[in-house]
N, C-alpha and C positions, 0 to 999 in steps of 0.2 A: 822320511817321505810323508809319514801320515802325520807329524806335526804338521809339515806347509801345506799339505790339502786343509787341515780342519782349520789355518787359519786364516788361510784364503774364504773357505765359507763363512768365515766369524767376521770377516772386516765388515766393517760398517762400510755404507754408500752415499755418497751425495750428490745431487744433480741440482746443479746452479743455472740460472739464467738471468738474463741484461735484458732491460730495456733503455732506449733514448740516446746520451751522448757518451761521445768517450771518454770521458771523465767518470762515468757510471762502469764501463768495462773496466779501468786501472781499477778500482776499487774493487771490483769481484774476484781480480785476478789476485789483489794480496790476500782477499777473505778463501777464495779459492786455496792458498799458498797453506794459508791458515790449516784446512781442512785436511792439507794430506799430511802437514807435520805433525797430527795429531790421527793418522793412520789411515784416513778417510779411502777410498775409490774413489774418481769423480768420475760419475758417469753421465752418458746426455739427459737432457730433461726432457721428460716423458718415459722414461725406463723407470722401474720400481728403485726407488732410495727410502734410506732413513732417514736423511733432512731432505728435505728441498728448501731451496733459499732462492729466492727472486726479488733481485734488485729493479725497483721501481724507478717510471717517471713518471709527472702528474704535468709537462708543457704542455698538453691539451688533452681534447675531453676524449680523444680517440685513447690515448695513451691511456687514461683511466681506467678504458673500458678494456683496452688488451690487458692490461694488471689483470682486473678480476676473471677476464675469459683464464689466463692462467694458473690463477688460484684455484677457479674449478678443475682445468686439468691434473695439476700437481695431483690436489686429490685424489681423481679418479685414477689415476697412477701409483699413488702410492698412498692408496687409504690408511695405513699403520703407519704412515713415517710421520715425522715433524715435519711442519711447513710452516715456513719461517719468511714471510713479508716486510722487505726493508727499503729505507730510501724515501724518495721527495714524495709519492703517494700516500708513502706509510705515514710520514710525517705530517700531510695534511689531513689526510683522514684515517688516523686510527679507528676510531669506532666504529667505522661502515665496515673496515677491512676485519674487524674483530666479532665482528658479527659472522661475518662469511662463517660457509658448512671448512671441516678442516684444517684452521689457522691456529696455529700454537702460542705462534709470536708474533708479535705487530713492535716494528723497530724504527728509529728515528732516523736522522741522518748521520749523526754520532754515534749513538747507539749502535750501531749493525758492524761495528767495527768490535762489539763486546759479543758478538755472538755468541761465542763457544762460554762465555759465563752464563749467560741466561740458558742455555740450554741444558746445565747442569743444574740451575735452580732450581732447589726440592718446593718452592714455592708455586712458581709458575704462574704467575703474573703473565698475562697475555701482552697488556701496554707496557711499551719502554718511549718512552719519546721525552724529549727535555731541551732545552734551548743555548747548551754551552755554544761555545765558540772558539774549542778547541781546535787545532790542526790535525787532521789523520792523512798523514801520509800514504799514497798507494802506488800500485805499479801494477801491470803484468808480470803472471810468472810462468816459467817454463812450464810448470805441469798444466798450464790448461794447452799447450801446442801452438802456443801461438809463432810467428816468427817477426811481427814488428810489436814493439812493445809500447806499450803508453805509459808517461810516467807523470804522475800529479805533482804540479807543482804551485797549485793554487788555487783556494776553494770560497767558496762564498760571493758576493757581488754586492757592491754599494751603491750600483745605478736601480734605481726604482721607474724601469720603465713602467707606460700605462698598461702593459698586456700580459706583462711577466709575473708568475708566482716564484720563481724561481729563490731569489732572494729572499723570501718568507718561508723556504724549506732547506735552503742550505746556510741562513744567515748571513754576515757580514763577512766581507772580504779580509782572508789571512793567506798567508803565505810560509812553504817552507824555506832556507837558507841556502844558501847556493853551496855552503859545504856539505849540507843531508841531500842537495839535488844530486852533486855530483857523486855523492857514495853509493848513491842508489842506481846511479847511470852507471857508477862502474861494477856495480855488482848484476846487474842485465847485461853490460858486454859478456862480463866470467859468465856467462849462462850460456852466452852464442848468439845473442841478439846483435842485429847487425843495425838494425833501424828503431831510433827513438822518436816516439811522437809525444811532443812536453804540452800538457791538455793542463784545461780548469774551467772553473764557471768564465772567469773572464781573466788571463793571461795577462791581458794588460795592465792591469791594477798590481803586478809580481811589486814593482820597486815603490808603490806606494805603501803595502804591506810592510813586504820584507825589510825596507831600507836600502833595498841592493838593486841596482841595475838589471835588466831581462838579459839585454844586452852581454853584461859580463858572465852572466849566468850561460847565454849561449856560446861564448868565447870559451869558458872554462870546460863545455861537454866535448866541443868540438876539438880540446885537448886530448879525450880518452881516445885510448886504443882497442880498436875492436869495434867501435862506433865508427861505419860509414854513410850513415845519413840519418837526417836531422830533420824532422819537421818539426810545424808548429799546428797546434790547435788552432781553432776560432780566436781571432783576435781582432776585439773592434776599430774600426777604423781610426778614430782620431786619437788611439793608443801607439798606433805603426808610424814611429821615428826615424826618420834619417840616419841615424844612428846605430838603431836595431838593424835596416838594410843593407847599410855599411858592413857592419858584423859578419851577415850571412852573405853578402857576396863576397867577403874574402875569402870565403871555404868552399871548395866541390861538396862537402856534407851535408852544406845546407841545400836543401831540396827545393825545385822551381814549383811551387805546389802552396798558394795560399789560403786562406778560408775569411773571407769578410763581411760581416753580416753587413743586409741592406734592408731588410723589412719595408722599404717603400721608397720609389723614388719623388715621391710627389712634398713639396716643400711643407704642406699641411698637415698630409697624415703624418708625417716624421716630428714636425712638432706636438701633435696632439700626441704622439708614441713617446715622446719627451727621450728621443734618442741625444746622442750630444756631438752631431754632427747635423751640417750641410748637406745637400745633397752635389753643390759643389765642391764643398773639403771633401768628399766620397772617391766624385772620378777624380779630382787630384791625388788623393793616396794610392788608388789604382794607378794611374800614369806613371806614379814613382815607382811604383812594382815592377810594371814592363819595362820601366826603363834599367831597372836594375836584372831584372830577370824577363830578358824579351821571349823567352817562349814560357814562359810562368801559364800555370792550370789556376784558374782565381774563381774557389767558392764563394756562395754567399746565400743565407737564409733568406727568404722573400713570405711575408705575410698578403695573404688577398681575403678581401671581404672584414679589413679593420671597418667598425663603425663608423656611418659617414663616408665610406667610401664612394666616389660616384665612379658611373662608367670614364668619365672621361681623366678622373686620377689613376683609373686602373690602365686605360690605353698609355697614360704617359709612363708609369711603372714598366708594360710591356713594352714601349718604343725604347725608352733607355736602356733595357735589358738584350733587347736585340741588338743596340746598336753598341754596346760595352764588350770588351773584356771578356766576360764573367762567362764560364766554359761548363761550370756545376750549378746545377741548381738543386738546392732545401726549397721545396715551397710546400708551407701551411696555409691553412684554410682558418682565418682568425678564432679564437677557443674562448669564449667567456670565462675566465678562472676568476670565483669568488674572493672578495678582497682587494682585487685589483680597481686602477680606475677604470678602465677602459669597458669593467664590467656595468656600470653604468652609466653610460653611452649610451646615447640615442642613435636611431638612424641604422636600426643593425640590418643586414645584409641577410635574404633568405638562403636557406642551404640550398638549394639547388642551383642560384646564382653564384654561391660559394664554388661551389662544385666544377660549374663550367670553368668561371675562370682561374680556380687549380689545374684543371686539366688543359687549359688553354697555354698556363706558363709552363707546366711540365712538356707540353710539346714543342715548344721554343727551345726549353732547355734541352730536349735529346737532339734535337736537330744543329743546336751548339756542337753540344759535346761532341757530336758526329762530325763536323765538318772541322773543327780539332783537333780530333784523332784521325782526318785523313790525310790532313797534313804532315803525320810524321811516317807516313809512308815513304820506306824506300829512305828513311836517315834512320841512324842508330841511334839505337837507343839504350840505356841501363835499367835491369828489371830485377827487382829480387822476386824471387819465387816463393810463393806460397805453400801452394798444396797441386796436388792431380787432383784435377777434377772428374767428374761419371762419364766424360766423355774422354778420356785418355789424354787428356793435354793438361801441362803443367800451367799454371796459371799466376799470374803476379802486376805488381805496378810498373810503370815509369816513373820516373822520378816527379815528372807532373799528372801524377795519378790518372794513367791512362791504364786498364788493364790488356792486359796481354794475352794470349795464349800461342803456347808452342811444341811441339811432339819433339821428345827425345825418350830415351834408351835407360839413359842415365838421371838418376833422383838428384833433382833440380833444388828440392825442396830446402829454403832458407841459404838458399846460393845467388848472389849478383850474376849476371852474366851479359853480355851484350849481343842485342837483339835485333834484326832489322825485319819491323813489319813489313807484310806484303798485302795486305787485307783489310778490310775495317767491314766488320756485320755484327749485328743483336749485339752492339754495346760495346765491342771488344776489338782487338787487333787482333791477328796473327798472321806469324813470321816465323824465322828462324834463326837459331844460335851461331852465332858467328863467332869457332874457334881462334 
């Protein structure tokens, strides 16, 4: 007995944290995987640990600034431990970040996957950053609790929009093989994972990479056992094939639940955004979605306040947006990132014009999502459950990412079940389990 106490005091602790996309969480959760096979605790961040690791995003200047507000925290949290900065911020600005009070290591986008070397370095070199164009595979893993899992299946991007740093922090677009995708999907089914979400910088580029179809690649997951549903990440529009649709409407796994970025509906800013679409190829890939999946939930990022914007290309952004589809709204408030083109642009938009009209499409979009979700009122629906929530209800999605909440008896938690809401308030449905 006084071995496992003293060696309960002696484990070392770590307390990890995300910022930005899902592509950023899969990767923490195999660095996360990392930390326990090597004895770790994980514990929340802002608790006292020995490392703290915070994976970065730098898509905009707010992102930047939430980095450093948490660098200061870690700190003040855990003034004796290492803290350990990694990811697209690290990678653009090391030296700002290596300056901060607290910071051990400052890590690249490569790099942060060698963690556990660098922190055994009797050297201790603060900078790690370098420009390979290796593939690091990731995934979710069980010890962080999660119950749907993400699985990387493609990193980098070769579109050089005008607004994006993106590409300048994770480099060029690679891919894994659809025989290491599916080893990895079947080794999260053995775990319990019931839902895979197959993420990257840009998904669509898989079979330009790889050599191998998306497509076959999702035919091949939608063979594992154990796997009952299937999303997909962000995938640009004029990537989403007839083909790919085909695929996923052969299978109940695949889930009515899209993501398509839009950034603008206006014919202008989208060329000056040097996106690679129409703004009519746009609602036509949408059209093909509902028609494939008529109650499909269809994301889509929206930028306001690109340079040069006028009022009257933002009213046409918001009349298209009203009058679409698109049931989620991402809206950003355009971010100057050094390097880019779009950082020297004339004609920039003041923040507080910014301001309004973010808040002006955020109010569109919950008034979507709401009238959305009250339409699955009183039909059934399939939820997997997540967690209880502080208010005693278990809490989870529909398969078109509508969440849920429901009172039972019985721990729900990483269980399918069929639900039929009776409600819709602050964001959410609730209903009940229908044995």
């Amino acid at each position: 007995m006084e071995g496992s106490v003293t060696s309960q005091i002696e484990q070392k602790k770590v307390a990890l944290h995300t910022l930005g996309c899902r592509l950023n969480f899969s990767e923490t959760g195999t660095i996360a995987g990392g930390f326990t096979e090597r004895g770790y605790a994980l514990v929340p961040f802002g608790d006292k640990a020995d490392v703290v690791f915070i994976n970065t995003c730098t898509v905009t200047d707010q992102a930047d600034s939430s980095c450093r507000n948490l660098i200061r925290k870690a700190h003040r949290s855990s003034p004796d431990g290492q803290i350990v900065v990694a990811g697209c911020y690290a990678q653009m600005e090391a030296e700002t970040i290596a300056k901060m009070q607290g910071v051990d290591l400052v890590l690249g986008t490569q790099e942060k996957y060698k963690v556990f070397d660098f922190l055994e370095d009797a050297q201790k070199d603060i900078i790690h950053i370098d420009t390979s164009n290796d593939f690091w595979g990731a995934n979710t893993t069980i010890s962080e609790g999660h119950t749907r899992a993400f699985l990387k299946i493609q990193d980098g991007c070769n579109y050089i929009c005008s607004f994006c740093i993106i590409p300048f922090a994770r480099g060029r677009s690679r891919a894994i093989s659809i025989h290491e995708a599916t080893a990895k999907a079947e080794t999260l089914a053995a775990q319990g994972f019931k839902e895979i979400i197959l993420t990257g910088v840009n998904i669509g580029e898989y079979e330009h990479k790889s050599g191998e179809k998306l497509s076959n690649l999702l035919a091949a997951i939608d063979k594992i056992d154990g796997i009952e549903r299937i999303r997909l990440s962000s995938v640009e529009p004029n990537t989403i094939t007839d083909e790919l649709l085909e695929v996923m409407k052969s299978s109940p796994k695949f889930l009515d639940h899209f993501h398509v970025p839009l950034q603008s509906a206006d014919p202008e800013i989208l060329e000056s955004m040097r996106r690679k679409y129409t703004i009519e190829k746009y609602g036509s890939v949408i059209s093909k979605i509902k028609d494939a999946f008529p109650e499909a939930a269809i994301g889509a990022d929206i930028i306001t306040g690109y340079p040069g914007e006028s009022e009257e290309q933002f009213e046409q952004t918001f009349e298209y947006l009203k009058s679409s589809p698109i049931t989620h709204f991402h809206v950003f408030p355009f971010s100057s990132r050094k390097g880019t083109t779009a950082a020297g642009l004339e004609g920039r938009i003041q923040s507080g014009e910014k301001k309004r009209r973010v808040k002006t499409l955020i109010g569109l979009g919950e008034f979507k999502l709401a009238e959305f979700s009250r339409k699955l009122i009183g039909k059934k629906c399939s939820v997997l459950f997540e967690r209880e929530n502080q208010s005693g209800y278990f809490e989870g999605y529909t398969s078109n990412f509508v969440r849920v909440w429901v009172k039972s008896s019985q721990d729900l938690k990483n269980q399918i079940f069929e639900v039929l809401p009776q409600s819709f308030s602050e964001g959410h449905l609730t209903g009940e389990l229908l044995q």
